[in-house]
C-alpha positions in Angstrom: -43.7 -24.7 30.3 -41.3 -21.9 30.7 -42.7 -18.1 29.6 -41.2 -17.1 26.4 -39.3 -14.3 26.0 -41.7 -11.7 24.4 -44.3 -13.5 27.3 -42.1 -12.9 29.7 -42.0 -8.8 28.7 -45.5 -8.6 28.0 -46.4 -9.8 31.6 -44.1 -7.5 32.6 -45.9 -4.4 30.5 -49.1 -5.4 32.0 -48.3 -5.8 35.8 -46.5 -2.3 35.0 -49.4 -0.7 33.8 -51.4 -2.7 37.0 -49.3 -1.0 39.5 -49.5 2.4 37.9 -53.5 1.9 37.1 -53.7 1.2 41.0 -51.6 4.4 42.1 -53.5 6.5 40.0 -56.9 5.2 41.7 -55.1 5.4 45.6 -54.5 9.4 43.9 -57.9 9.8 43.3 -59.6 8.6 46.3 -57.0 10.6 48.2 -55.6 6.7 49.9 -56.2 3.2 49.9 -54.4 -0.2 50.9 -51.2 0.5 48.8 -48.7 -2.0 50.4 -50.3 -5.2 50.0 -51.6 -4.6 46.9 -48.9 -4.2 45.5 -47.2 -6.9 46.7 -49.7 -9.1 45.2 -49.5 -7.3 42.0 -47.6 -9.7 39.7 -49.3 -13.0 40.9 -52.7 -11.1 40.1 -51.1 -10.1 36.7 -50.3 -13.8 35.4 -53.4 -15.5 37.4 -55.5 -13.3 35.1 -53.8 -12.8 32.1 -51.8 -15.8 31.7 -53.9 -18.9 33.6 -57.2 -17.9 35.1 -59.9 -19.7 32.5 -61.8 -16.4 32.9 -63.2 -14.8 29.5 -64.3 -11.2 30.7 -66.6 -11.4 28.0 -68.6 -14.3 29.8 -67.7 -13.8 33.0 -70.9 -15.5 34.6 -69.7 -19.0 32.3 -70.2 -21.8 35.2 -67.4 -23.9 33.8 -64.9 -20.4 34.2 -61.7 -20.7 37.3 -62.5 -18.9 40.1 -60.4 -16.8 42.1 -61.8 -15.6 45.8 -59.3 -12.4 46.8 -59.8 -13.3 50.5 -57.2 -10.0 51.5 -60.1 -8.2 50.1 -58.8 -5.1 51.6 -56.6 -4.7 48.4 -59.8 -3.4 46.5 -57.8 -0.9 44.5 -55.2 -2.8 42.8 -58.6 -5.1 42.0 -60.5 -2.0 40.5 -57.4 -1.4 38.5 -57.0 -5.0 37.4 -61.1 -5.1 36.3 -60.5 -2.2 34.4 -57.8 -3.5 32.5 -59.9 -6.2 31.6 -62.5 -4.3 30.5 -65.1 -5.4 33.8 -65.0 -1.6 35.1 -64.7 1.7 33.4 -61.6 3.3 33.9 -63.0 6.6 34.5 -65.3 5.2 37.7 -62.0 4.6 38.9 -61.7 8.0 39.7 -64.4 7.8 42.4 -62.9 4.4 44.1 -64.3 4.8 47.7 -65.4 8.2 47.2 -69.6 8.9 48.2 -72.1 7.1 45.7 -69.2 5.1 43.9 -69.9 1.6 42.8 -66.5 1.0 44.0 -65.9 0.8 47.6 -62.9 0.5 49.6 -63.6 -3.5 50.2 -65.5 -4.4 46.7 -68.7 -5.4 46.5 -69.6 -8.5 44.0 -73.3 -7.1 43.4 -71.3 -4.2 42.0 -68.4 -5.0 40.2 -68.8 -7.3 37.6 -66.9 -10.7 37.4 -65.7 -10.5 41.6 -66.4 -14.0 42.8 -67.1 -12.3 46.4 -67.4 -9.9 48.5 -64.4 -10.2 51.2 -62.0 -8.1 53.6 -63.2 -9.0 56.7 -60.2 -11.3 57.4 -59.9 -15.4 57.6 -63.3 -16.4 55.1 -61.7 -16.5 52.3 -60.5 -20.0 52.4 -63.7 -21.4 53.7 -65.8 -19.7 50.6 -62.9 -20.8 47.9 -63.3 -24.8 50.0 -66.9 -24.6 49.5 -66.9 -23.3 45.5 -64.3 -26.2 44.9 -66.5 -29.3 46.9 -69.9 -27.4 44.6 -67.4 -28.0 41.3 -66.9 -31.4 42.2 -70.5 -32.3 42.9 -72.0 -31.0 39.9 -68.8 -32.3 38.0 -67.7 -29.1 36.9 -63.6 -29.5 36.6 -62.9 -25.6 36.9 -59.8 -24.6 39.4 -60.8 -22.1 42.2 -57.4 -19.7 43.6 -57.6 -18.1 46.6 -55.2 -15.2 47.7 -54.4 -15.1 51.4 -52.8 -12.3 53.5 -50.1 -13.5 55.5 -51.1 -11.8 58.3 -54.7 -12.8 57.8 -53.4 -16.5 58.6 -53.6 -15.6 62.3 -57.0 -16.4 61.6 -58.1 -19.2 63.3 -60.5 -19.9 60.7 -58.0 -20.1 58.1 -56.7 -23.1 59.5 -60.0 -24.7 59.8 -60.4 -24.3 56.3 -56.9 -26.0 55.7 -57.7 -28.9 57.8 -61.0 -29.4 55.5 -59.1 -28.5 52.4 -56.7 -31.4 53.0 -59.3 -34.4 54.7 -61.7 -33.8 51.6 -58.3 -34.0 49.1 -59.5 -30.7 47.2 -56.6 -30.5 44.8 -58.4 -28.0 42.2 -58.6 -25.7 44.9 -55.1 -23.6 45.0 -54.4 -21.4 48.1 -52.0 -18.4 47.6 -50.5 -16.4 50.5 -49.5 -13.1 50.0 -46.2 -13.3 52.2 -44.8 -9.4 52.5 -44.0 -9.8 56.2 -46.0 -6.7 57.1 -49.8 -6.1 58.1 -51.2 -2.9 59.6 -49.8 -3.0 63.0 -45.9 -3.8 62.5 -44.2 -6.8 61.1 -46.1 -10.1 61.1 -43.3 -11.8 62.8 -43.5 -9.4 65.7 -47.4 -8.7 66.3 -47.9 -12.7 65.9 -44.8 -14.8 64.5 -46.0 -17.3 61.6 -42.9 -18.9 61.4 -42.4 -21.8 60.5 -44.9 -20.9 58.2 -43.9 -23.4 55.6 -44.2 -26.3 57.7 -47.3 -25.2 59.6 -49.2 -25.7 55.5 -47.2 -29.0 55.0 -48.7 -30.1 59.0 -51.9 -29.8 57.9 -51.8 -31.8 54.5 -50.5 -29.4 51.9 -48.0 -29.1 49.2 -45.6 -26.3 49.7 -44.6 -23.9 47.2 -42.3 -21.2 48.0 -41.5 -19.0 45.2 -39.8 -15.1 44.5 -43.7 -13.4 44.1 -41.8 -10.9 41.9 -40.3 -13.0 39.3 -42.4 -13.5 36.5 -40.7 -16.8 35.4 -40.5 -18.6 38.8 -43.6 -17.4 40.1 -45.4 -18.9 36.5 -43.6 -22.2 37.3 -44.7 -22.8 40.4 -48.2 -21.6 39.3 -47.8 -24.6 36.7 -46.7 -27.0 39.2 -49.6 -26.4 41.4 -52.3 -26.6 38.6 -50.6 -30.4 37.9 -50.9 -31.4 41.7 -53.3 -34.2 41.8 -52.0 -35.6 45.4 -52.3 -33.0 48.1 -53.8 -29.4 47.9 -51.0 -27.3 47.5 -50.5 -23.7 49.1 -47.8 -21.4 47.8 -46.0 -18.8 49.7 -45.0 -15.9 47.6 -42.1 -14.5 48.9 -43.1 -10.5 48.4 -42.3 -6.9 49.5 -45.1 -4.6 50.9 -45.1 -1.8 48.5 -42.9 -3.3 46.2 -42.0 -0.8 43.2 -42.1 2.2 45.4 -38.9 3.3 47.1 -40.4 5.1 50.4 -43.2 2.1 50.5 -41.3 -1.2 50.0 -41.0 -3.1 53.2 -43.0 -0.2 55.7 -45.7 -1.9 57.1 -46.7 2.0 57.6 -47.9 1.4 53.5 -50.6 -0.9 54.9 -52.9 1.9 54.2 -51.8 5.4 53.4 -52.3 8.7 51.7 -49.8 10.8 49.5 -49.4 14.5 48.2 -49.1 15.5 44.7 -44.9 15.1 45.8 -45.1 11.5 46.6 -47.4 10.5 43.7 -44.7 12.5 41.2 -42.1 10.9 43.3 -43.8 7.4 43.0 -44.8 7.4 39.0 -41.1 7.9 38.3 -40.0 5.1 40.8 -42.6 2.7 39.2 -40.8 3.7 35.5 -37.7 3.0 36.6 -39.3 -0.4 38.4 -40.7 -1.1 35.1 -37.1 -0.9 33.0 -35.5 -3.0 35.7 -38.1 -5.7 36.0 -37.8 -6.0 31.4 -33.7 -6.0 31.7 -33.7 -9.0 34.2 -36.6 -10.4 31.2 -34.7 -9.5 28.7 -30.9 -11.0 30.3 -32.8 -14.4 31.6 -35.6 -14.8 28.8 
C-alpha cells in the first residue's frame, strides 16, 4: 500500500530529525561513524516507525519483529534513533563513547534498552538474525526478524554462509537488508574488493532480489512491503545509498567512514541537513 501524502511528509520529518539527532551526538563525542549511518538513515526511519511490530513500551514482548543492526559500527545514528523512541535519554546522548557512558561507540544490548544485539565486529549479523528466525519458527512464534548489512561487510565469508543456510532452511520471515553506499573505510568497495555482480551473487544463493533508491521514502516502503509478502524465497534488498547522504562535504567520501568535525563543519552541516530536509518534503509533496 502506497504511503499517503501526510505519511510520506511525516517520514520525512522524522528521518530529518534522525539525521540531525545523530550529528548532534558525532558533535558531542567529538566523532563517530557518520557516513554509513547516514546512509542507512531512512530505511531505519520507516523500519521503526512505519513496519517494525516493535512497541517501545514493551520492548522485551516475545511476539515483537526483530531487527539485528549487523553494521553495528553505526552506533550513533542508533543512539539517536532509541532516543527518539523514548529507549534512551536524549541527554546521555551527550556522553555517546565518552568514559563511563552507557553508550559506547559499538552498543551494547545489556545497556541500551530494546537492541536485539550487541554487533560491529563484521559478518555475524546474518548468522544471529538466521538463528532468531529458525527459534520463531520452533516455538511458533510468527514475528519477522530484519537484518541490516554493510556492503562492504559482505566480504565476509561468513555472510555468505549464513545466505546459503538462510535459503536451504526457506527462512522467508527473515529479511536481510544491505546498506549499499559503495564506500567502507579503506576506499570504494568496488576497488578494495569488487562485489559486483552483487545482485546476482544474492539471487545465486537462493534469494529474492530487491533493489530499491534507499532514499526515497515511497519506493524504499514498497519494496519493504513486497518483501514482508514473500512467502517463496528469502528475499535480500539492496538499498541503493550514498555514504553521508544529506551532507555536502560527506556524501559519497568513503573518508566519512568515520570522522571528526569543528564547530565550522557542524554549522556548515546543520544548515546542509535543513536544506536536505526542504528538498526531500518538495519531491513528497510533487509525487505524494
Amino acid at each position: 500500500m502506497a504511503l499517503s501524502k501526510a505519511e510520506w511528509i511525516e517520514l520525512e520529518h522524522k528521518a530529518s530529525e534522525l539525521r540531525q539527532l545523530t550529528l548532534d551526538t558525532c558533535n558531542w563525542a567529538g566523532s563517530a561513524h557518520m557516513g554509513g549511518s547516514l546512509s542507512s538513515a531512512d530505511f531505519l526511519t520507516l523500519l521503526y516507525h512505519k513496519y517494525l511490530n516493535f512497541d517501545p513500551k514493551n520492548y522485551t514482548d516475545p511476539k515483537r519483529d526483530r531487527c539485528i543492526v549487523s553494521k553495528g559500527h553505526i552506533g550513533v545514528i542508533l543512539a539517536a534513533l532509541f532516543a527518539q523512541l523514548g529507549l534512551v535519554d536524549k541527554e546521555d546522548l551527550k556522553t555517546f563513547n565518552l568514559t563511563g557512558s552507557k553508550l559506547g561507540m559499538h552498543l551494547d544490548s545489556n545497556k541500551v534498552k530494546g537492541l536485539e544485539a550487541s554487533t560491529g565486529s563484521l559478518g555475524h549479523g546474518s548468522s544471529l538474525a538466521l538463528g532468531d528466525a529458525l527459534a520463531a519458527r520452533v516455538l511458533n512464534n510468527p514475528h519477522k526478524t530484519w537484518v541490516l548489512l554493510g556492503d562492504g561487510e559482505c566480504d565476509e565469508g561468513s555472510v555468505w554462509e549464513a545466505a546459503m543456510a538462510t535459503a536451504h532452511y526457506k527462512a522467508t520471515d527473515l529479511i536481510t537488508v544491505v546498506d549499499r553506499n559503495r564506500a567502507m573505510i579503506d576506499g570504494p568497495t568496488e576497488d578494495v574488493l569488487a562485489l559486483e555482480p552483487f545482485a546476482d551473487k544474492w539471487r545465486a544463493f537462493g534469494f529474492e532480489v530487491i533493489e530499491v533508491d534507499g532514499h526515497h521514502m515511497q519506493k524504499l516502503s514498497d519494496a519493504m512491503e513486497k518483501a514482508m509478502a514473500a512467502k517463496e524465497k528469502p528475499v535480500c534488498i539492496i538499498l541503493d545509498t550514498i555514504k553521508g547522504e544529506g551532507i555536502s562535504f560527506m556524501a559519497g567520501d568513503y573518508k566519512w567512514h568515520y570522522g571528526a568535525m569543528d564547530s565550522e563543519k557542524y554549522a556548515k552541516a546543520t544548515q546542509d541537513l535543513k536544506d536536505y530536509e526542504a528538498k526531500r518534503i518538495a519531491r513528497a509533496e510533487q509525487e505524494g
